[in-house]
C-alpha atoms as a printed R data frame, in Angstrom:
    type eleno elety resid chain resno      x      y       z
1   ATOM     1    CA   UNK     A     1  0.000  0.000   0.000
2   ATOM     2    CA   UNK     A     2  1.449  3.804  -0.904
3   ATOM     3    CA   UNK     A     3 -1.428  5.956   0.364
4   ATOM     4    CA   UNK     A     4 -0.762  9.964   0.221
5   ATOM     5    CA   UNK     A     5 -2.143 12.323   2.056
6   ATOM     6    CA   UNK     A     6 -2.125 16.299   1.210
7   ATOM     7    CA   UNK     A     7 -1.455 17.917   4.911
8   ATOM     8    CA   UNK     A     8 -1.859 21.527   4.500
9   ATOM     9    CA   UNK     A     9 -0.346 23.681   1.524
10  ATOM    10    CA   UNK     A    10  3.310 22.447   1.335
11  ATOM    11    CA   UNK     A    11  3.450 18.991   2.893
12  ATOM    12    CA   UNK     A    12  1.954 15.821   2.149
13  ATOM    13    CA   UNK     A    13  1.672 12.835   4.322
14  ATOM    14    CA   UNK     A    14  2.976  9.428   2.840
15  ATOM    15    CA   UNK     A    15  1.973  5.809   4.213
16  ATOM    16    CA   UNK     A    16  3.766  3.113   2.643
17  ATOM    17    CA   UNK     A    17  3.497 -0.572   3.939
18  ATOM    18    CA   UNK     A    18  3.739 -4.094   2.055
19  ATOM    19    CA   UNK     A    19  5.358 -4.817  -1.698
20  ATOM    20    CA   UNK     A    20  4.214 -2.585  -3.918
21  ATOM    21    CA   UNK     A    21  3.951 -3.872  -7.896
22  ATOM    22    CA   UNK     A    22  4.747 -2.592 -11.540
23  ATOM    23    CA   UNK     A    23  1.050 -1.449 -11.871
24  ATOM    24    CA   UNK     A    24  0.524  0.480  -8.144
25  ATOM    25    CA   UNK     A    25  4.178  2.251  -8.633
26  ATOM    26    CA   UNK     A    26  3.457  3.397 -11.554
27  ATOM    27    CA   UNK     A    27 -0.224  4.875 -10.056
28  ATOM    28    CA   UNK     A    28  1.830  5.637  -6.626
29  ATOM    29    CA   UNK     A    29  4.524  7.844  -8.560
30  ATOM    30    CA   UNK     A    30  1.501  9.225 -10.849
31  ATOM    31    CA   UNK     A    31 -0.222 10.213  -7.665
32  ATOM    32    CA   UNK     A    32  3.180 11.847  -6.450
33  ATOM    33    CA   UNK     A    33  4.003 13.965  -9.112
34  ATOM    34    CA   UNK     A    34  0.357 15.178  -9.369
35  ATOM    35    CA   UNK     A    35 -0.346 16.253  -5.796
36  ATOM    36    CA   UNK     A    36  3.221 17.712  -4.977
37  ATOM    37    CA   UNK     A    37  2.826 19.980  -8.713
38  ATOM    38    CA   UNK     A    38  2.263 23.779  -6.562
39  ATOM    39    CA   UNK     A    39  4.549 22.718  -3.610
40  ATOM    40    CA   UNK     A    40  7.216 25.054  -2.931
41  ATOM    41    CA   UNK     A    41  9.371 24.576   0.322
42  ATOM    42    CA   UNK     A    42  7.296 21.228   1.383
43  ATOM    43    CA   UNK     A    43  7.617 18.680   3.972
44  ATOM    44    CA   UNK     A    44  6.724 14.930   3.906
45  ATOM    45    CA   UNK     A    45  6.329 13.110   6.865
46  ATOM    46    CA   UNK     A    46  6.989  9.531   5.408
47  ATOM    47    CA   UNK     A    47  5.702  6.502   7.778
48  ATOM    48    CA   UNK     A    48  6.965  3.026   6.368
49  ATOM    49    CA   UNK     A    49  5.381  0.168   8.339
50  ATOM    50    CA   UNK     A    50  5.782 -3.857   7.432
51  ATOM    51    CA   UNK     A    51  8.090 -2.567   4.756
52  ATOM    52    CA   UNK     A    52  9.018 -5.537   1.763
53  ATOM    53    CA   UNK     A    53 11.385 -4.661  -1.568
54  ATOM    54    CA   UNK     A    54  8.799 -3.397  -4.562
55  ATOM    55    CA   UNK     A    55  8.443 -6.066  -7.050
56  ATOM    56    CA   UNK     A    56 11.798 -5.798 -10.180
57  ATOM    57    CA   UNK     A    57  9.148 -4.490 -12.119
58  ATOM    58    CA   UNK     A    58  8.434 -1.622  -9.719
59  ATOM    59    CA   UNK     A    59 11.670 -1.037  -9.055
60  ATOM    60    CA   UNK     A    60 11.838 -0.443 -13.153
61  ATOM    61    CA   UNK     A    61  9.130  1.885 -13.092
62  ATOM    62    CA   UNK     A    62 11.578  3.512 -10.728
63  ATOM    63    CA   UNK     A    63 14.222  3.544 -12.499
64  ATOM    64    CA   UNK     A    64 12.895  5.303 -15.428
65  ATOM    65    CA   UNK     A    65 11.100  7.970 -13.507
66  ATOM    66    CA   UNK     A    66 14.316  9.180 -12.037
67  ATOM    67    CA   UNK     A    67 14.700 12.515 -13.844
68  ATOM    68    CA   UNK     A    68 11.356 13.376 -13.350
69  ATOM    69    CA   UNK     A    69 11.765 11.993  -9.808
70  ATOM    70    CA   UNK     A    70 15.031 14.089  -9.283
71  ATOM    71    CA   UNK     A    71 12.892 17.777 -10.220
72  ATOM    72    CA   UNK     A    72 10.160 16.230  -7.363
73  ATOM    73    CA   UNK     A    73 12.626 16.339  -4.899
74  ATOM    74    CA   UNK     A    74 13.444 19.897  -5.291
75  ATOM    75    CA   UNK     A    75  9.872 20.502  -3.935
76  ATOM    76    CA   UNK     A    76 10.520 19.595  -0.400
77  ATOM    77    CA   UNK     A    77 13.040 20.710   1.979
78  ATOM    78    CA   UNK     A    78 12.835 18.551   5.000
79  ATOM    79    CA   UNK     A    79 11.051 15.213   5.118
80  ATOM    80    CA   UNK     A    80 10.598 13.071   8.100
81  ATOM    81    CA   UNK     A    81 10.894  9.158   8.095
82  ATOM    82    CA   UNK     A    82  8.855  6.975  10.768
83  ATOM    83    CA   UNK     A    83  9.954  3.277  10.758
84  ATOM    84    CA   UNK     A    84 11.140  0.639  13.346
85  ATOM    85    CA   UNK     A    85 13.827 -0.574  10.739
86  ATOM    86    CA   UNK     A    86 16.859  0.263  11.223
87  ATOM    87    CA   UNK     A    87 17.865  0.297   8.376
88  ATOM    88    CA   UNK     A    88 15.850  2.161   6.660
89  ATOM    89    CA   UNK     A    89 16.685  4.853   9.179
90  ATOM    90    CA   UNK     A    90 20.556  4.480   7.878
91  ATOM    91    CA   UNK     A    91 19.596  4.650   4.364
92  ATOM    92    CA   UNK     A    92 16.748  7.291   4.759
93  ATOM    93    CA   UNK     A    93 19.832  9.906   6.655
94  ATOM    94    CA   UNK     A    94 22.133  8.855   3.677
95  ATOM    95    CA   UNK     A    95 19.967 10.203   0.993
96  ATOM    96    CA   UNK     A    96 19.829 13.197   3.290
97  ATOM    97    CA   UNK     A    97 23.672 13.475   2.735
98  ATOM    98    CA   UNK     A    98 23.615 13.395  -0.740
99  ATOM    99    CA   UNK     A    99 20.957 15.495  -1.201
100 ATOM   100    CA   UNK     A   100 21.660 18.913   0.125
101 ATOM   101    CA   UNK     A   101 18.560 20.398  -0.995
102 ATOM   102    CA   UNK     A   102 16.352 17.979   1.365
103 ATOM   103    CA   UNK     A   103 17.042 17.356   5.346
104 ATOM   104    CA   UNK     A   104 15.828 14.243   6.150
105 ATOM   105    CA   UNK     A   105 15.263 12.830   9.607
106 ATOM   106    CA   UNK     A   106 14.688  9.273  10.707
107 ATOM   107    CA   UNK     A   107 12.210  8.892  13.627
108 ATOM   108    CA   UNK     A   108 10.708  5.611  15.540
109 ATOM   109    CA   UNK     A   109  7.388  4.660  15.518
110 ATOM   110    CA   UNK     A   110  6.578  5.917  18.974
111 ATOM   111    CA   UNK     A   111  8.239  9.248  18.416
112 ATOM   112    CA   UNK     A   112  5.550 10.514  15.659
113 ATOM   113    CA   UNK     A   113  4.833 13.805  17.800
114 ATOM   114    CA   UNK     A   114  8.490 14.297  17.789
115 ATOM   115    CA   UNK     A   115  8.547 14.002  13.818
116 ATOM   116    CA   UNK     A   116  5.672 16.448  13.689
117 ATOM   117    CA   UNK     A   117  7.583 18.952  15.613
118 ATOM   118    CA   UNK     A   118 11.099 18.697  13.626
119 ATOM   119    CA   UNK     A   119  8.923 18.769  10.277
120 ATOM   120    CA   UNK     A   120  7.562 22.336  11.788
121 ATOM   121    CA   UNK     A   121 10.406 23.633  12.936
């Protein structure tokens, strides 16, 4: 499941749990680019629950959305990553590092309030 949620004018909400396949990336990246189109300066607050690797054909799909994906990122400025995996945490920080345009900031599950208030600070 890749559910998003629009959360006031520049920050959308993003629930992600399961495998996702070719057919709901493609809608999931669709539904991405559409509702992040006026965001300037966002935030995404990113919870990834029961997490399992997208199907190779999603991970295609991917793959050859990257430049559009790249321009999407540019959007946001901080996002905000709830998980209990660690390392998705490590990984989630990383592409913090090599993106200096977007902070990101891995949070546990039980610290959601404390992701809420680093995403408005």
């Amino acid at each position: 499941m890749f559910k998003i949620i629009p959360n006031g004018i520049n920050r959308l909400d993003i629930e992600l749990s399961g495998k996702l396949n070719t057919e709901e990336m493609k809608v999931a990246l669709d539904e991405l680019t559409r509702k992040s189109k006026d965001i300037i300066n966002g935030k995404m607050l990113y919870e990834i629950t029961d997490f399992h690797f997208p199907s190779l054909g999603a991970i295609a799909v991917e793959f050859s959305r990257l430049p559009s994906l790249f321009g999407l990122i540019k959007k946001f400025n901080r996002t905000a990553v709830i998980t209990d995996k660690i390392w998705i945490k490590k990984v989630s920080e990383f592409e913090g590092a090599l993106l200096p345009s977007l902070e990101i900031k891995a949070f546990n599950r039980d610290q959601k309030a404390e992701a809420e208030a680093w995403l408005s600070s």
